[in-house]
MARGUGU-575628 format. One line per field, with one value per residue (C-alpha): residue in three letters; x, y, z; residue number from 1. Coordinates in steps of 0.02 Angstrom, whole numbers. Last residue first. Layout:
BEGIN
code	(ALA  ...)
X	(X  ...)
Y	(Y  ...)
Z	(Z  ...)
pos	(NUM  ...)
***
This chain:
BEGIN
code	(UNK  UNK  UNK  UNK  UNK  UNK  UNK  UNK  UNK  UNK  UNK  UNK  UNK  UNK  UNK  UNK  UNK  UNK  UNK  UNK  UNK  UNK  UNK  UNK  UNK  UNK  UNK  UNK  UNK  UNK  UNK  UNK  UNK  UNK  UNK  UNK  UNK  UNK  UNK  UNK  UNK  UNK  UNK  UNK  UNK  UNK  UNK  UNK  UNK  UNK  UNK  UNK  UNK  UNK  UNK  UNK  UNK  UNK  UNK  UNK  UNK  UNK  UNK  UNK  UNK  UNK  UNK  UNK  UNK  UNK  UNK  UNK  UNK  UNK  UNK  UNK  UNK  UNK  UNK  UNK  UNK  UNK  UNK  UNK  UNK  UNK  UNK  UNK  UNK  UNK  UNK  UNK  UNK  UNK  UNK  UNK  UNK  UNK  UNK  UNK  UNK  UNK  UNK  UNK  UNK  UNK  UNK  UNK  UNK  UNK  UNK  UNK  UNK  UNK  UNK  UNK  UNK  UNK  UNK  UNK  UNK  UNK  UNK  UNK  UNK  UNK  UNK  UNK  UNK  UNK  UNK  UNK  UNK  UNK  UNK  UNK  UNK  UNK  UNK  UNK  UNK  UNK  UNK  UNK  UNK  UNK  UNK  UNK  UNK  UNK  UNK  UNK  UNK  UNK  UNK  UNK  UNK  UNK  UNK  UNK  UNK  UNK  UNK  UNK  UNK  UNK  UNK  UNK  UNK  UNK  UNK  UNK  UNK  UNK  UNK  UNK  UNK  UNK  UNK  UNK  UNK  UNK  UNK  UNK  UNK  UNK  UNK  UNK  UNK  UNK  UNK  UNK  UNK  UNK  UNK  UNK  UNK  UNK  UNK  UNK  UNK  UNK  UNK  UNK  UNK  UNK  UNK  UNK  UNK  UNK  UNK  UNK  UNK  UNK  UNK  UNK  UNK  UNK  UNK  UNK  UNK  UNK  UNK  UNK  UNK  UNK  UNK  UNK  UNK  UNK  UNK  UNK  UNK  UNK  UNK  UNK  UNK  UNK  UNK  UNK  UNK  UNK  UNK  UNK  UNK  UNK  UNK  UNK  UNK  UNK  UNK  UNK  UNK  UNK  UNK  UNK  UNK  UNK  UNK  UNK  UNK  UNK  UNK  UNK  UNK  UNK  UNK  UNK  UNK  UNK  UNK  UNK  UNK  UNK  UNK  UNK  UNK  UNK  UNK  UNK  UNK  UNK  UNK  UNK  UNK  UNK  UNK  UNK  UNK  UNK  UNK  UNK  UNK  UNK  UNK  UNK  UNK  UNK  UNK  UNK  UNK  UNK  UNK  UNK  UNK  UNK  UNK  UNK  UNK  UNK  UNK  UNK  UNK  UNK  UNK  UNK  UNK  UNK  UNK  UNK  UNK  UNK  UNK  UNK  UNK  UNK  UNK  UNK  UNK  UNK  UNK  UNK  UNK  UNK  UNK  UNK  UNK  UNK  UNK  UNK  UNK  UNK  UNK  UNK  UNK  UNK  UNK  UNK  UNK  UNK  UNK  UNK  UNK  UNK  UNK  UNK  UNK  UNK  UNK  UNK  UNK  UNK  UNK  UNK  UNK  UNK  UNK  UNK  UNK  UNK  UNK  UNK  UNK  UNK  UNK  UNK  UNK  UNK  UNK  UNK  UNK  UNK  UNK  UNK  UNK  UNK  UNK  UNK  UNK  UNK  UNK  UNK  UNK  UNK  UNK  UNK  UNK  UNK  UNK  UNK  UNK  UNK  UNK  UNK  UNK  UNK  UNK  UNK  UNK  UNK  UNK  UNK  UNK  UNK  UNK  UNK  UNK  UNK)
X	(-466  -321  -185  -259  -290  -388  -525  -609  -764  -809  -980  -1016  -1144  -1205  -1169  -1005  -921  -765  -674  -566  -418  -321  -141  -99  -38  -46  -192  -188  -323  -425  -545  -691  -804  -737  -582  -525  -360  -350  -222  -68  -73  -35  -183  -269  -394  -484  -619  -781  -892  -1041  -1028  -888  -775  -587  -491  -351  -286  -107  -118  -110  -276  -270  -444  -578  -666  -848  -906  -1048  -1090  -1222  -1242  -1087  -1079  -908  -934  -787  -698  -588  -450  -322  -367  -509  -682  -755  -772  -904  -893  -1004  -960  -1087  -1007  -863  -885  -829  -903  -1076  -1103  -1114  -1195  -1075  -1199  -1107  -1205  -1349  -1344  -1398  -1245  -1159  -956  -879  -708  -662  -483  -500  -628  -552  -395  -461  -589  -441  -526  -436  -530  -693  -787  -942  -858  -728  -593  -472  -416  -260  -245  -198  -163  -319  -466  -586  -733  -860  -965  -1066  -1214  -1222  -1180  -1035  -996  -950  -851  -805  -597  -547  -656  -796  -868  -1052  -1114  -1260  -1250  -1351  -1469  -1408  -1470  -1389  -1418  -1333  -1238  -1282  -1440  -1384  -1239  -1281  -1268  -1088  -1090  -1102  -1214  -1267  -1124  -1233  -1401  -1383  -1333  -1489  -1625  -1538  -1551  -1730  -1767  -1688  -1854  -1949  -1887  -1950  -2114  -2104  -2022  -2129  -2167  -2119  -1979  -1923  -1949  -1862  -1731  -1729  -1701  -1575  -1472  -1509  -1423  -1287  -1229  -1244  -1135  -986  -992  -1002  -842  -899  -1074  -972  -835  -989  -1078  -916  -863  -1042  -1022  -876  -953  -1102  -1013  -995  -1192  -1248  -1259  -1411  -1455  -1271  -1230  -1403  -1348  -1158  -1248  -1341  -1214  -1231  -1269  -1462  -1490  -1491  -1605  -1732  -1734  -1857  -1804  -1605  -1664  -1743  -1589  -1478  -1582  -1570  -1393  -1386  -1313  -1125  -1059  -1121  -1189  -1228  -1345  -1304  -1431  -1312  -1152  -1153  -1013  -925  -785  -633  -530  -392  -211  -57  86  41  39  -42  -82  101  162  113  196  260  130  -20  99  109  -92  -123  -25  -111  -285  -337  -475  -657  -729  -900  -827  -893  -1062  -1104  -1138  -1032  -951  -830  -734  -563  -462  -306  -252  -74  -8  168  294  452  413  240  210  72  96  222  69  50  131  146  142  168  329  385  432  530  481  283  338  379  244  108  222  323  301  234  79  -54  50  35  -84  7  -67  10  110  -15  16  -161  -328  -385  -534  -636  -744  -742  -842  -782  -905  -941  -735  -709  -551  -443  -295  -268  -360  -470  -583  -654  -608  -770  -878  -802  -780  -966  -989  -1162  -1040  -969  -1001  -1012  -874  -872  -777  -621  -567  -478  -430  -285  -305  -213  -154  -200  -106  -112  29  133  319  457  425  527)
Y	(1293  1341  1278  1095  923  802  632  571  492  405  332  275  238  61  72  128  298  408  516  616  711  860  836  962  836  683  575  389  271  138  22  -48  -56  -76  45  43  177  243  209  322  475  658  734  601  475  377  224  153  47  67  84  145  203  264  401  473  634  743  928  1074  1016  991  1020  885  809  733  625  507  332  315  447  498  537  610  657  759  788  892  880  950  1138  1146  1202  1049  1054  909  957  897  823  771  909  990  1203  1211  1098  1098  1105  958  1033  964  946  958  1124  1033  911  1048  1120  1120  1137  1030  1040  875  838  800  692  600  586  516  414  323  132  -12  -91  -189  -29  48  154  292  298  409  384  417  350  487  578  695  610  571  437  350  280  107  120  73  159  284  371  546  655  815  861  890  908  814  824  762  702  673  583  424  452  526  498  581  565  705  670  704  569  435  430  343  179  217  141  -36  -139  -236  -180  -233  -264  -108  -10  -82  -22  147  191  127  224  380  487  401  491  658  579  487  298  173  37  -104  -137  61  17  -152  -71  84  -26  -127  12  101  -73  -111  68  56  -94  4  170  311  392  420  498  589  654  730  825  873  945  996  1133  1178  1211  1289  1422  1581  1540  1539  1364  1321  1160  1114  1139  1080  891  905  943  791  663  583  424  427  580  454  307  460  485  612  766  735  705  875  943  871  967  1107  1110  1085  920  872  807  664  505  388  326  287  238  183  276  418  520  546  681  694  794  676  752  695  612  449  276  325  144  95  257  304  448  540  487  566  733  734  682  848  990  904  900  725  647  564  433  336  170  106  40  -130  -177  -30  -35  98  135  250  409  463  627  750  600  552  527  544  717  772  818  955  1143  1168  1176  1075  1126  960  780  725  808  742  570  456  479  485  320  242  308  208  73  -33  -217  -142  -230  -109  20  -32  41  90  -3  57  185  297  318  299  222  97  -12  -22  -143  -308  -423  -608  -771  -736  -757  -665  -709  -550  -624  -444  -311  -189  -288  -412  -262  -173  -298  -323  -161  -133  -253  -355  -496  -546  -478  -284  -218  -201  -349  -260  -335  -183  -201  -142  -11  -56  57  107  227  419  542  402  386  449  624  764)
Z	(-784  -661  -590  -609  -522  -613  -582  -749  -712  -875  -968  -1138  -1245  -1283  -1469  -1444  -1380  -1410  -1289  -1376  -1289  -1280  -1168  -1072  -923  -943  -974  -856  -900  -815  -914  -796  -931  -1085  -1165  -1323  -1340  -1494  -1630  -1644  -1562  -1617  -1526  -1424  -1434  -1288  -1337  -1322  -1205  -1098  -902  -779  -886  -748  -791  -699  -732  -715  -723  -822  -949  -1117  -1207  -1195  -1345  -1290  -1452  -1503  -1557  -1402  -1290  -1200  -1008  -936  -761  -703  -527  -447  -349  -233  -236  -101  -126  -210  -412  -472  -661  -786  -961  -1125  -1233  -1151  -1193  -994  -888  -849  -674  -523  -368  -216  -70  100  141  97  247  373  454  631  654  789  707  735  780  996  989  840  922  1108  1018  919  867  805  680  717  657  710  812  833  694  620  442  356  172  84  -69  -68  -97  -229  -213  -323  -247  -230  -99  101  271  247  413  447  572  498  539  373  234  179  22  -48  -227  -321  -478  -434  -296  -132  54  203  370  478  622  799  859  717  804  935  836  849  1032  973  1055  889  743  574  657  758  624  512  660  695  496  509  627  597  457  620  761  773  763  894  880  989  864  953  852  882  1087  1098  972  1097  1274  1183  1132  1314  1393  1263  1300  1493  1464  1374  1487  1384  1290  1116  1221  1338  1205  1085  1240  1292  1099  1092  1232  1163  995  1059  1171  1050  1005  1180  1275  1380  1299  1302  1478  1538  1450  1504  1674  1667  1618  1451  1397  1451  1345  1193  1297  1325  1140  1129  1209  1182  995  991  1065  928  791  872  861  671  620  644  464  352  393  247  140  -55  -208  -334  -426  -285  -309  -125  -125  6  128  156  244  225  328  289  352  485  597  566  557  748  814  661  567  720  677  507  488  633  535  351  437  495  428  517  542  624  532  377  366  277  103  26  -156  -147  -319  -294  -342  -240  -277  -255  -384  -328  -451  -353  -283  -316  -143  -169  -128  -276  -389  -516  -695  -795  -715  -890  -892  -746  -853  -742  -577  -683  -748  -556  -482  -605  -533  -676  -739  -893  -995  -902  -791  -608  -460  -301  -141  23  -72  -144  -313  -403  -439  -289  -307  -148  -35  -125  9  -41  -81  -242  -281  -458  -522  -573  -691  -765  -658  -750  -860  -719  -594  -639  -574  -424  -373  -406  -293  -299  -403  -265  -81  -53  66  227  278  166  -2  -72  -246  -373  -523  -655  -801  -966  -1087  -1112  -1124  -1239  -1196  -1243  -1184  -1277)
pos	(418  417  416  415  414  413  412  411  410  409  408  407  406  405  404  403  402  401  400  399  398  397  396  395  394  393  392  391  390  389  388  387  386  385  384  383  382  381  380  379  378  377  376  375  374  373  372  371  370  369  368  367  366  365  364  363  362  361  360  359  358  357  356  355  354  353  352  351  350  349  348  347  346  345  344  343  342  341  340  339  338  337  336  335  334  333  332  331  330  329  328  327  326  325  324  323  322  321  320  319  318  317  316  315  314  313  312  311  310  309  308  307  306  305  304  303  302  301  300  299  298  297  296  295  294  293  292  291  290  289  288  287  286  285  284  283  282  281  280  279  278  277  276  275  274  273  272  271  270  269  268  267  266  265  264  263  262  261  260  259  258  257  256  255  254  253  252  251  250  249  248  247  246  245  244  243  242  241  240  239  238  237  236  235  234  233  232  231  230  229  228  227  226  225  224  223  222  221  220  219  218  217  216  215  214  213  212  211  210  209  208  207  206  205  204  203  202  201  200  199  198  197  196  195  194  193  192  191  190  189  188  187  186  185  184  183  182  181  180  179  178  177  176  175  174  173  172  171  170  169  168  167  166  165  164  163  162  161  160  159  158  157  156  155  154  153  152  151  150  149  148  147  146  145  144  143  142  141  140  139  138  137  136  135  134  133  132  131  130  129  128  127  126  125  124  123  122  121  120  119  118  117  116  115  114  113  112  111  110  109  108  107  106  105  104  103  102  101  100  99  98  97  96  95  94  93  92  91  90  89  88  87  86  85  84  83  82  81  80  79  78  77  76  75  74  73  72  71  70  69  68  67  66  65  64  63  62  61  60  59  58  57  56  55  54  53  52  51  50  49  48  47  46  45  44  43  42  41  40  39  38  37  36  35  34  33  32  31  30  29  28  27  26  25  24  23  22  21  20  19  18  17  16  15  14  13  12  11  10  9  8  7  6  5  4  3  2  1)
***
């Protein structure tokens, strides 16, 4: 038998990257008041992400233990439970990595290695991948969130090539009549080159057609086609001026989500978050490949070479959240790969959502509202505040309990089977 309790607090650690929101606007920030013991609030710093998990570049700790999170689950596998031999449990290792984003200025143009490409880029540079994994990964939006998301549908690109003279400026001519006159079985070649010229464009014609389509959008001058981008093009440029990124806007989907929607991206999709406070889910891992609109080493030649170059309209990123199971008060944000899944626990006032035991580890972080976290055979709830992080083992039914302000939790699992 376990000696110790299946569910008990632990402490998430923070991310101060120059992307992040500054002060008190950062979700991060706000929640790490009651998370991290000793956290002083600096209104001066961008807090970009709070980390939930084992990964080794910033494991959280157990609450009122000097241990790892990593180090308890080495020592108690039971409350790992049955996951799948597929994921690298060994040592205490979570198959999921589950985080806050609080974004005042874009990420990177990105995108994640496959698991056969991560070991590989590890093997030859661990200092820039730290892991040998691979990242697909879920975006919750918490506030109003824009981003870039996945290659947009190829006629969609042409239009832009039409009207966005300074666009179709970056790329030779015969790239341009290749990819306009490519049949279906060709169209992901064909935007492969068209993708590698622009990533790849000479740096001062760049600054040169970026200035050239500010002057023009301040102006006025957008067509039609252009104006849902404008704006989008416009804040980019004042973020990351001259930057070849920027560009984009004129392949990648724009996406904009209110407060419960979500998006995955899975290996290989280039992407960009531009501004909102997420929630986010991800495989173990903490590879990323970059190609702009970063100050961070970049990898063109990598990412180029890793994306998968397929086309969609934004909704085939959407994650639709469902009801989940008999839970009272509990959605389910389930992407189409086995290393995660997310729930959205949201309790009216002075109420109840009681989960059954699930086969896998969780991590559960309350986000608004107050309460507390009972279990079969425990002693005295849990209380939990905002920010409270908890880690529920494996088959282990719990209670989550709310106050007068209601309650809400995103509790992030892995399972054999639900």
């Amino acid at each position: 038998m376990s000696t110790i309790n299946p569910v008990f607090l632990i402490t998430p650690t923070t991310q101060r990257y120059e992307w992040g929101k500054i002060g008190n606007s950062s979700k991060v920030a706000q929640l790490a008041i009651s998370a991290v013991p000793g956290f002083v609030l600096d209104g001066s710093t961008p807090y970009a992400e709070l980390w939930m998990g084992t990964h080794v570049k910033s494991p959280s700790g157990v609450t009122d233990s000097n241990k790892t999170l990593r180090t308890v689950l080495a020592e108690h596998p039971e409350l790992l439970g049955d996951v799948p031999s597929v994921f690298d449990t060994t040592d205490g290792n979570l198959p999921f990595l589950f985080k806050v984003l609080s974004i005042g200025k874009a990420l990177s143009i990105q995108t994640h290695p496959d698991k056969k490409t991560a070991e590989k880029l590890h093997a030859e540079q661990p200092k820039v991948y730290t892991d040998p994994n691979h990242k697909p990964e879920l975006a919750l939006a918490l506030t109003p969130f824009r981003g870039l998301c996945g290659f947009m549908p190829i006629p969609d690109i042409k239009t832009y090539l039409t009207d966005v003279p300074e666009f179709k400026s970056l790329i030779p001519e015969n790239v341009v009549c290749q990819f306009e006159g490519a049949s279906e079985n060709e169209e992901k070649a064909a935007l492969k080159e068209l993708f590698s010229c622009i990533m790849t464009a000479d740096v001062e014609n760049v600054k040169k057609q970026l200035s050239s389509l500010v002057e023009r959008y301040q102006r006025g001058g957008e067509t039609r086609a252009e104006q849902g981008i404008k704006d989008l093009v416009l804040t980019l440029n004042s973020q990351f001026p001259g930057d070849v990124g920027i560009f984009c806007s004129f392949v990648l989907n724009c996406v904009d989500m209110q407060p419960g929607e979500a998006i995955f991206l899975g290996a290989g999709e280039p992407h960009a978050y531009v501004a909102g406070d997420i929630i986010e889910c991800m495989a173990n891992s903490d590879n990323v490949i970059r190609a702009g609109l970063t100050p961070k080493p970049k990898d063109i030649p990598n990412l180029v070479s890793g994306l998968t170059y397929k086309t969609t309209k934004v909704d085939e990123h959407i994650i639709k959240p469902e009801p989940f199971l008999l839970c009272k008060y509990t959605t389910i944000y389930d992407p189409p790969i086995p290393d995660f899944t997310v729930l959205e626990v949201d309790i009216p006032q002075n109420d109840v959502s009681a989960h059954d035991g699930l086969n896998g580890p969780s991590i559960a972080i309350v986000t608004a509202g107050s309460g507390s976290i009972g279990w079969m055979d425990g002693d005295d709830p849990v209380q939990l505040l905002a920010g409270s992080v908890i880690f529920i083992g494996a088959n282990t039914e719990v209670s989550f309990r709310s106050k007068d302000q209601g309650m809400t939790v995103y509790r992030a699992f892995v399972a054999v089977s639900l």
